[in-house]
C-alpha positions as CSV (number, residue, x, y, z in Angstrom):
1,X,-114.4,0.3,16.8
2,X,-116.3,2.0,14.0
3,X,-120.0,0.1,13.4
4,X,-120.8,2.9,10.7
5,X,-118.0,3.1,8.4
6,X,-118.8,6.1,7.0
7,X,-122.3,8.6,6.2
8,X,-122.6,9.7,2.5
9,X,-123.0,13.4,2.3
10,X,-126.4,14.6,1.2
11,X,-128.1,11.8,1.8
12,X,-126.8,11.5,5.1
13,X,-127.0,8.0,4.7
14,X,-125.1,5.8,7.1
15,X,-122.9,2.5,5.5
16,X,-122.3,-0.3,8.2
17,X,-119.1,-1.2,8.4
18,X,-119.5,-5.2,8.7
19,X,-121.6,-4.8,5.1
20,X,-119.1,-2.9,3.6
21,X,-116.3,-5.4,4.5
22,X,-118.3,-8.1,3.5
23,X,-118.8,-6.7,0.1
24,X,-115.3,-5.9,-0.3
25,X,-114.2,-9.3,1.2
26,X,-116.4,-10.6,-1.9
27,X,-114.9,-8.9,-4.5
28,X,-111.4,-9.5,-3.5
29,X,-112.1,-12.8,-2.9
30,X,-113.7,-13.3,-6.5
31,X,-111.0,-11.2,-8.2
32,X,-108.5,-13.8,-6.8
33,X,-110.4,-16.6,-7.9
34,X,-111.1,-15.6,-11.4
35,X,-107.1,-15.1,-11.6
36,X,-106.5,-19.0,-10.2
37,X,-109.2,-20.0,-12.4
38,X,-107.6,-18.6,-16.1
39,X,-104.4,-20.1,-15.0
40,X,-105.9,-23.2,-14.1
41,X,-107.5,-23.1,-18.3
42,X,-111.0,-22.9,-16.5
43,X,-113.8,-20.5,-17.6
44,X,-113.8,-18.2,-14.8
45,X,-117.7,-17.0,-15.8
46,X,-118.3,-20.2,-14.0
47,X,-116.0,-20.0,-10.8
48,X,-118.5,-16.2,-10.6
49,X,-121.2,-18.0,-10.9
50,X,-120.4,-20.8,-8.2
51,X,-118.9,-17.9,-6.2
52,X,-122.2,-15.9,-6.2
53,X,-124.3,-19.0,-5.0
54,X,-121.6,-19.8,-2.2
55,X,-122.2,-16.3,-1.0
56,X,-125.7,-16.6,-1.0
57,X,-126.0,-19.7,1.0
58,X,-122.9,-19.1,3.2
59,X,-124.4,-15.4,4.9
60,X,-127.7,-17.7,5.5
61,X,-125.5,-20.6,6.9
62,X,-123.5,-18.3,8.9
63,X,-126.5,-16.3,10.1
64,X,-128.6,-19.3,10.5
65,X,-125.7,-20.7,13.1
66,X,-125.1,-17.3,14.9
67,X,-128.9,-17.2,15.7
68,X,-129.2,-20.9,16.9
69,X,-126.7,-20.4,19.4
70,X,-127.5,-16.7,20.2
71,X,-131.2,-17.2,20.5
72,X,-131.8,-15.9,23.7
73,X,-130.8,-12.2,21.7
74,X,-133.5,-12.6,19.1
75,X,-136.5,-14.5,20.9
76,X,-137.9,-11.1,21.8
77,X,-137.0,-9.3,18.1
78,X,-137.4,-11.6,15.9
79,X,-137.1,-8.8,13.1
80,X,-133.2,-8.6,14.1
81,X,-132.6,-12.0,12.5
82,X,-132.5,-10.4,9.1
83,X,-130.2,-7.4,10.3
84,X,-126.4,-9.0,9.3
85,X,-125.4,-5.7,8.6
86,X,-124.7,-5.5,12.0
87,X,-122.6,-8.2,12.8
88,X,-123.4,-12.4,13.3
89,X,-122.3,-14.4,11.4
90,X,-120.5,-17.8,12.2
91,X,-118.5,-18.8,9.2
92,X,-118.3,-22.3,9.7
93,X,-122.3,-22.6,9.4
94,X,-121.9,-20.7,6.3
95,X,-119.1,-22.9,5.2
96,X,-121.4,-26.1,5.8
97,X,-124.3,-24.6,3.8
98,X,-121.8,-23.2,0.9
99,X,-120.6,-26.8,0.6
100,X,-123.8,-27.9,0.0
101,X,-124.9,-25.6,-2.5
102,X,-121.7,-25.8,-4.4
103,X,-122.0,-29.6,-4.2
104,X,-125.5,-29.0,-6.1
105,X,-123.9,-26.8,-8.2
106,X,-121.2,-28.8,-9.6
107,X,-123.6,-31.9,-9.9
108,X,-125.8,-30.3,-12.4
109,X,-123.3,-28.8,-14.5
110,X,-121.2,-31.3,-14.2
111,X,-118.1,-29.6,-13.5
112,X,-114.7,-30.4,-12.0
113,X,-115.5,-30.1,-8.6
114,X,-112.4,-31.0,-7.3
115,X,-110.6,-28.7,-9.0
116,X,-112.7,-25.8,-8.3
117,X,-112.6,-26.1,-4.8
118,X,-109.2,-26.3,-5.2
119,X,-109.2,-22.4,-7.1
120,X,-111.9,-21.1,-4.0
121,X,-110.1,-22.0,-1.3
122,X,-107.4,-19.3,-0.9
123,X,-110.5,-17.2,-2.1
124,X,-112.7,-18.0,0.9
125,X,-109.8,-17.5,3.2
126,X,-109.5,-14.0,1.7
127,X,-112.8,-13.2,2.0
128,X,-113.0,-14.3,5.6
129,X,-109.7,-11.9,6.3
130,X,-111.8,-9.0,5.1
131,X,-115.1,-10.7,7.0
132,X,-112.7,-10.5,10.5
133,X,-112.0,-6.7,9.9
134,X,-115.5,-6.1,10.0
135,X,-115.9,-8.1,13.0
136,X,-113.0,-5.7,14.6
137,X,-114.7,-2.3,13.4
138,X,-118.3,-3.6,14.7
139,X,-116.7,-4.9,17.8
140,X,-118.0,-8.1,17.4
141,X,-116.2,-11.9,17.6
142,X,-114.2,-10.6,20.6
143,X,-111.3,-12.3,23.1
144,X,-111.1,-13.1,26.3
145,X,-109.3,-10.3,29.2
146,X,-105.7,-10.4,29.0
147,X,-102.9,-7.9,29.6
148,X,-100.6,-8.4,26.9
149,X,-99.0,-5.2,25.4
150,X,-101.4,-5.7,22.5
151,X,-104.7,-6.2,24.3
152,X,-107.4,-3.8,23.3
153,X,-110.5,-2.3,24.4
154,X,-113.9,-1.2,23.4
155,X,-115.8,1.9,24.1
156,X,-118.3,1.6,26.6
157,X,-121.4,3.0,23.9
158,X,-121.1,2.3,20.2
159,X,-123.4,3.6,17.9
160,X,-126.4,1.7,16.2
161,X,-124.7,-0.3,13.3
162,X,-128.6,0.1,11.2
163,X,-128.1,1.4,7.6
164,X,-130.3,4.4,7.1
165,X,-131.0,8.0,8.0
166,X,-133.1,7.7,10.8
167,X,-130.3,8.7,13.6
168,X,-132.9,8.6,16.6
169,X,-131.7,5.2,18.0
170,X,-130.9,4.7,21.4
171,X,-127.4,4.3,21.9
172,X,-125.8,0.7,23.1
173,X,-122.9,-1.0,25.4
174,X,-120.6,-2.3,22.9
175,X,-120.5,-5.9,22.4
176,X,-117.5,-6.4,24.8
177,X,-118.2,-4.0,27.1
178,X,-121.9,-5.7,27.8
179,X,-120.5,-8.8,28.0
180,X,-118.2,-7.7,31.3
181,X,-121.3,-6.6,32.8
182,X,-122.6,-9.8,33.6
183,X,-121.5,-13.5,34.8
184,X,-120.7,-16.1,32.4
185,X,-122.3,-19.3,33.4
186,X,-120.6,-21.2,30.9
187,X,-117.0,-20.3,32.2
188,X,-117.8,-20.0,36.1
189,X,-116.7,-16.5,35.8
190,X,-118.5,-13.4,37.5
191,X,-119.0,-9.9,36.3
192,X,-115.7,-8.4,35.2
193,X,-116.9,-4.9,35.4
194,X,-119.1,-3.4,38.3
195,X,-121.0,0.2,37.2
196,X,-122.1,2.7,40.3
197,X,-124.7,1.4,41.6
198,X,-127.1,4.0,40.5
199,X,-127.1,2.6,36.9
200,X,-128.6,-0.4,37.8
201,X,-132.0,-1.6,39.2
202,X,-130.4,-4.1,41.4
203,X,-128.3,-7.5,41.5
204,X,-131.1,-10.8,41.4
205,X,-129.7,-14.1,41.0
206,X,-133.0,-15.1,38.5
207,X,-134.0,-17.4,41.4
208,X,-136.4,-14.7,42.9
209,X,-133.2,-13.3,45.2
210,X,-132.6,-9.4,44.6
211,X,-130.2,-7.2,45.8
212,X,-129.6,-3.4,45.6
213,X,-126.1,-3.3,44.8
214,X,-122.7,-5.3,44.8
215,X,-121.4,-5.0,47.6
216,X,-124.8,-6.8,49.1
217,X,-124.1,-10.3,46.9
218,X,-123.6,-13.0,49.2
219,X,-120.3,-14.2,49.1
220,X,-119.2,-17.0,47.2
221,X,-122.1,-16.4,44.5
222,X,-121.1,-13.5,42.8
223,X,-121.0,-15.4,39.2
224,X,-124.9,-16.2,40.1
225,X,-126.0,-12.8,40.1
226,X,-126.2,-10.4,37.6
227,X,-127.4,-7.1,37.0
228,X,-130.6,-5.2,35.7
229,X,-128.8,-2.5,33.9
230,X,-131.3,0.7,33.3
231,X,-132.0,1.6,29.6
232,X,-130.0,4.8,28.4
233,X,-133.2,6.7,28.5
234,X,-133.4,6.6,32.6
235,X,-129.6,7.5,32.7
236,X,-128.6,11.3,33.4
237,X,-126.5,13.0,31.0
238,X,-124.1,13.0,33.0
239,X,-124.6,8.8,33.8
240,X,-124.0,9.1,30.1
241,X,-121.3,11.3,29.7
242,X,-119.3,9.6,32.2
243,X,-120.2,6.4,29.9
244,X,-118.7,8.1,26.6
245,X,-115.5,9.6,28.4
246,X,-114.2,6.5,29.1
247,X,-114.5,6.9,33.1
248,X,-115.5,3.1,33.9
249,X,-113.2,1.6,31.3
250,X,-113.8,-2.2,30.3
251,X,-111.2,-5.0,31.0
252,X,-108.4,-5.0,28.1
253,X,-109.2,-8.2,26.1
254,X,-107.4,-10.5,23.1
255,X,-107.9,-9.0,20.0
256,X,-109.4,-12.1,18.4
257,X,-110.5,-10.2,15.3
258,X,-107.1,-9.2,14.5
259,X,-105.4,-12.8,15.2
260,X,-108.4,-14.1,13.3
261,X,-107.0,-11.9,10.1
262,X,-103.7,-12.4,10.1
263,X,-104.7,-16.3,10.0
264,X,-107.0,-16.1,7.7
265,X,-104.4,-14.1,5.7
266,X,-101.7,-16.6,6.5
267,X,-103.6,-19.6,5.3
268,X,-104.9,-17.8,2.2
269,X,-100.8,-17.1,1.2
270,X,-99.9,-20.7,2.0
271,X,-102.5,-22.2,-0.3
272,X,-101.4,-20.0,-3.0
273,X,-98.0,-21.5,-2.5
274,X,-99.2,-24.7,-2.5
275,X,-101.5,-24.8,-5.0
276,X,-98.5,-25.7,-8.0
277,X,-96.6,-27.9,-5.6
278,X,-99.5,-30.4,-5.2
279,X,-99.5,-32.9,-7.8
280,X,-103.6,-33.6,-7.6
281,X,-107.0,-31.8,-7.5
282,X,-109.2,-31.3,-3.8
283,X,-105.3,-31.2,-2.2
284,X,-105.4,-27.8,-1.7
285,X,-109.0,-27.6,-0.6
286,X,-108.2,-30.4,1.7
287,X,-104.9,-28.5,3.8
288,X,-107.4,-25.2,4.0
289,X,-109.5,-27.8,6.2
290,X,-106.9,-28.8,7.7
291,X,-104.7,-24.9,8.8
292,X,-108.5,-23.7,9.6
293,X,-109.8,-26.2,12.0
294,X,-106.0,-25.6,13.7
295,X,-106.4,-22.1,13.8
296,X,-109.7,-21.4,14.7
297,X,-110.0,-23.9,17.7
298,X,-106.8,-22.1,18.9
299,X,-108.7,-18.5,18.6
300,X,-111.8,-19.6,19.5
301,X,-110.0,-20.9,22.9
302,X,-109.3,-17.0,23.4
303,X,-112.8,-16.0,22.7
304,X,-115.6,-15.5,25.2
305,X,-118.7,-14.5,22.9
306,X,-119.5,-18.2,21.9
307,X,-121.6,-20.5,24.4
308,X,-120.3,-23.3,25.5
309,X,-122.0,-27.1,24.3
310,X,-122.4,-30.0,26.6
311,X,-119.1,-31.0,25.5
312,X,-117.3,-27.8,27.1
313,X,-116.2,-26.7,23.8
314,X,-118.0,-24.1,21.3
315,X,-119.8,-24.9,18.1
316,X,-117.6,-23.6,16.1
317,X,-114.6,-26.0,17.7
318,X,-117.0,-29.2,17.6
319,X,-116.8,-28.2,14.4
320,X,-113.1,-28.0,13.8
321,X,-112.5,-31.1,15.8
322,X,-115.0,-32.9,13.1
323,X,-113.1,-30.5,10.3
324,X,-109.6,-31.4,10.9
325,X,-109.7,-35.2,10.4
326,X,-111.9,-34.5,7.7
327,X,-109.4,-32.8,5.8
328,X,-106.7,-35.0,6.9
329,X,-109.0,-38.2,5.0
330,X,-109.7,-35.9,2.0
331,X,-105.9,-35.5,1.6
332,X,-105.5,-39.1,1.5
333,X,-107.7,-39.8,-0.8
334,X,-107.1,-37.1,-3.2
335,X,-103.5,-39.0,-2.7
336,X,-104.3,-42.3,-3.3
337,X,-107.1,-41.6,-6.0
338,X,-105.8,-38.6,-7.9
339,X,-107.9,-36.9,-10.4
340,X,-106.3,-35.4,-13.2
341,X,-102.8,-33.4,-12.5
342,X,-103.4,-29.8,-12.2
343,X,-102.5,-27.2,-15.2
């Protein structure tokens, strides 16, 4: 886990890692489709230009999302909306939006859209590779405890992910790490990880019921109760210390970033394969629906930084479930009313 990727010298100026991906992811992403696009005979000045309104509208689609369903972390700073340098973003609500936008796009200008979707698509699943790796290095988008040989583990304190100079921040749990400190409601689950009791206030069930430590929580309604953690400033330094040596060490836990790469990496090869063996335009675009909604219900099944929705599932596989037959249609139509055979 590395929030800040890297501080340039002199400046001392501090580059978030998520940022940085996400710029990289861009570039990479618009590289390969500017490729597609020249062997495809189409000007690739306009696949940039389509590209650089996608972007735009997917990080507010994806923020947008990440904030509707994690609203209870900025009702009380609402200035943190803005800050996705740090991590937050949920890529099918930037997908949705992108669509839209593109949709627009092609419209007016009267493009090909079929066949420009067709040249994104293993481009957006790129870009989302590099997106995943900053979810990894920011510790965000994590699994679910396991104890597979390759289960991983966060650090206990991270350090602020803010671009900038200022390095007088109060430290923070890591994503992971916070999230074993507490009782999932969604999943029935209690805390996974129990501090000393003397860096806590006390257990309450948010009911008006309070207890000093653990070990007084009534049986049978541990996953009601969780704790009131003390701010690092009323820790000791050696509450601390304890903290950034590693002694209370978190559960091990999926690492959902990295199967969420080598997906996205996966899919993105498979459509490049593909893309000369299917006889029609929107094909292409329509089996990236199709791997995606698969693969990210099955990840997001190992995930357990998403709320749950009423139907027991998250947004993001609502959304999949809705994606996949979608796709399956569009590749049916594309089939049964071709557009013009590729180049």
């Amino acid at each position: 886990m590395r929030p800040i990727l890297f501080t340039i010298p002199w400046l001392d100026y501090r580059v978030p890692s998520y940022g940085m991906m996400l710029g990289l992811g861009f570039i990479c992403a618009l590289y390969l489709a500017r490729w597609r696009s020249r062997r495809a005979g189409v000007n690739p000045d306009n696949v940039t230009n389509v590209c650089i309104y996608c972007l735009l509208a997917g990080i507010v689609g994806a923020r947008m999302f990440y904030v509707f369903h994690h609203w209870s972390e900025f009702s009380g700073h609402p200035g943190d909306i803005f800050a996705t340098w740090s991590g937050g973003l949920e890529f099918l609500g930037g997908v949705i939006l992108a669509i839209v936008v593109a949709a627009i796009y092609f419209y007016k200008t009267k493009l090909p859209a079929r066949k420009f979707v067709d040249i994104l698509a293993p481009s957006l699943m790129l870009g989302l590779a590099f997106g995943r790796m900053g979810c990894l290095l920011n510790g965000c988008c994590f699994g679910g405890p396991c104890q597979l040989p390759w289960a991983i583990e966060f650090p206990a304190v991270h350090q602020h992910a803010t671009p900038g100079c200022d390095k007088h921040h109060e430290p923070q749990y890591s994503h992971a790490y916070y999230y074993q400190l507490f009782p999932d409601t969604d999943r029935g689950t209690g805390p996974l990880l129990i501090l000393p009791d003397d860096y806590y206030y006390g257990f309450t069930d948010g009911q008006g019921n309070y207890v000093k430590s653990a070990q007084d929580v009534p049986a049978g309604h541990e996953a009601e109760y969780y704790p009131e953690l003390k701010p690092f400033s009323e820790l000791s330094e050696k509450q601390y210390g304890a903290l950034r040596a590693g002694e209370y060490p978190m559960h091990k836990i999926h690492p959902a970033q990295i199967y969420s790469i080598l997906a996205a990496l996966t899919i993105c090869l498979v459509l490049n394969l593909a893309y000369k063996r299917f006889r029609y335009d929107g094909q292409v675009f329509a089996l990236m629906l199709i791997l995606y909604s698969i693969g990210r219900f099955t990840i997001e099944s190992l995930r357990t930084d998403s709320p749950l929705e009423f139907t027991g599932l998250t947004i993001s596989q609502n959304l999949s479930v809705i994606a996949l037959p979608a796709g399956i249609l569009l590749m049916v139509l594309f089939t049964r009313k071709p557009a013009a055979k590729k180049s």
